[in-house]
C-alpha positions, 0 to 999 in steps of 0.5 A: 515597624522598627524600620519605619520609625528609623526611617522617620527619624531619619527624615526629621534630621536636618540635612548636614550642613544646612542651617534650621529650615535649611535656608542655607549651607553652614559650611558653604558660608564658613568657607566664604567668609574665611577665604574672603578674612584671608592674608592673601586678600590684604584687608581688601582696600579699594584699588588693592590686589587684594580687592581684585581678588576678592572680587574674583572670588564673589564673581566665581560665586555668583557663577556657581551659585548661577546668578544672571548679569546685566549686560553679560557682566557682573562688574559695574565699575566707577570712580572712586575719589577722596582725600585719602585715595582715588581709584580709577576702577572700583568695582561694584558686582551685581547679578540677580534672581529674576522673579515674575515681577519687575519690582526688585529688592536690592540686597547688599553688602560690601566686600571692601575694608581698610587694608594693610595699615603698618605692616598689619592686615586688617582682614575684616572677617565680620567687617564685612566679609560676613555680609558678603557671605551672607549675601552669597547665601541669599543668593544661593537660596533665591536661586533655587526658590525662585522669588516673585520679585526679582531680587538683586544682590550687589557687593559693593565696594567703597564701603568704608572710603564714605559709602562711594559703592552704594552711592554709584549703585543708586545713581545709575541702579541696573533697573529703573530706580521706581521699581526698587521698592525695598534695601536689605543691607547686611554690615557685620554679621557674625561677632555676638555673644549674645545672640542679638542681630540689629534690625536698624530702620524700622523708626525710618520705614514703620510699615516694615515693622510688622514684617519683622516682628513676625520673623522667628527667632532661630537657636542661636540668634534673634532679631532686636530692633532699634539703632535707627533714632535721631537722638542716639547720635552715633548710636543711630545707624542710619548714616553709617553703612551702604543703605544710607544711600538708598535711604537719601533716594527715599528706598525703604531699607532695613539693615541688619548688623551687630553692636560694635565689639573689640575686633572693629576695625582692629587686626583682630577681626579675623574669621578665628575671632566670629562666633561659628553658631551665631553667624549662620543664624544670624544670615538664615535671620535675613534670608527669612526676612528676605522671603517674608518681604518678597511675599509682600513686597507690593504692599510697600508701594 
């Protein structure tokens, strides 16, 4: 009998490395996020070697994680162009899980930053290699919990150069754009101290609402609405990252991000600086949306 109570108590464990109800691998996602906040990387600015290896890393992940490209290539590249910088060859990474229907939800997160400003990096380890990792995740549990829709993951580059990554993604999406019924974006993920995660979009898409009412707050974060009202001016975050893009070619979106900290486009974001039990809770929180939506998406059309 004593066994078999030992036994029992040992299944209840959680498995190590795996974050509650075992959406993700803890230790996995630290990892991503630090290789991606790295000095090696140079703070990841568009054009940069520094952004050509990250994109090698996120391309080596796709592969072990086993997401399908279009094409056989998971690099879509576009021209990147502003006052401040012009590259030939941005490059945003795409790969998929296919489900059993053709209708998609687009995960996103961009994988760029500012780079090396005066001779300091800005290594951008919650802005956004946290979205990044987060996206990774994502696609690693999609992968092996097969959707009924076929889900999208995308790590953009041009984030911070005016959203030009989002913005060629929705101009020529890998799928007919009809069929994307719904933008999850993930920008800044794990600096919180109070165990709050922005679920922005709700004010413009109202029928998501319930959908993330329903999503149960985990140990170490929870949910919170708002950031998304006209009135709020800069405090609104409709404008303010990639799903905007999708907001403009009228995709529903729901982006999940933190409040500003001191570490925002600062040297100081670096992965030493997240909060190590906030953060995987936080992107377990969107993988949870994620699954709930795929059970629903339909009802979006």
């Amino acid at each position: 009998m004593i066994k078999i109570l030992a036994f029992a108590i040992l299944l209840a464990l959680p498995l190590p490395g795996f974050s509650q109800g075992d959406v993700l691998n803890k230790q996995q996602l630290l990892h991503d996020i630090k290789v991606l906040a790295a000095d090696s990387m140079g703070g990841r600015l568009s054009g940069s070697e520094g952004n050509r290896m990250a994109q090698d890393y996120i391309q080596k992940r796709f592969k072990e994680t086993g997401l399908q490209a279009y094409n056989g290539n998971y690099a879509q590249h576009f021209r990147l162009e502003n006052k401040q910088l012009v590259v030939d060859k941005a490059t945003n990474l795409v790969g998929f899980v296919k489900g059993k229907s053709d209708k998609v939800i687009v995960m996103t997160a961009h994988y760029d930053h500012v780079g090396t400003r005066n001779g300091e990096i800005y290594n951008g380890a919650d802005d956004n290699a946290s979205g990044v990792g987060a996206l990774l995740a994502a696609a690693a549990y999609f992968e092996k919990h097969k959707p009924e829709h076929t889900i999208i993951f995308a790590a953009l580059d041009g984030e911070e150069q005016g959203l030009q990554g989002a913005k060629a993604f929705v101009a020529n999406p890998p799928v007919p754009q009809q069929n994307i019924l719904l933008n999850v974006n993930m920008d800044m993920l794990s600096i919180n101290d109070k165990g709050e995660l922005y679920a922005s979009g709700t004010y413009n898409n109202p029928q998501l609402k319930p959908y993330v009412e329903q999503i149960k707050a985990r140990p170490n974060a929870k949910l919170i609405l708002g950031h998304d009202r006209p009135e709020q001016q800069h405090d609104d975050w409709t404008n303010q990252s990639d799903h905007y893009a999708f907001f403009k070619q009228h995709i529903p979106y729901l982006y999940f991000g933190v409040e500003d900290h001191p570490h925002y486009h600062q040297p100081s974001d670096e992965y030493q600086n997240i909060n190590t039990s906030f953060y995987p809770d936080a992107a377990a929180l969107v993988i949870d949306f994620v699954k709930l939506m795929d059970k629903n998406l339909e009802k979006l059309k």
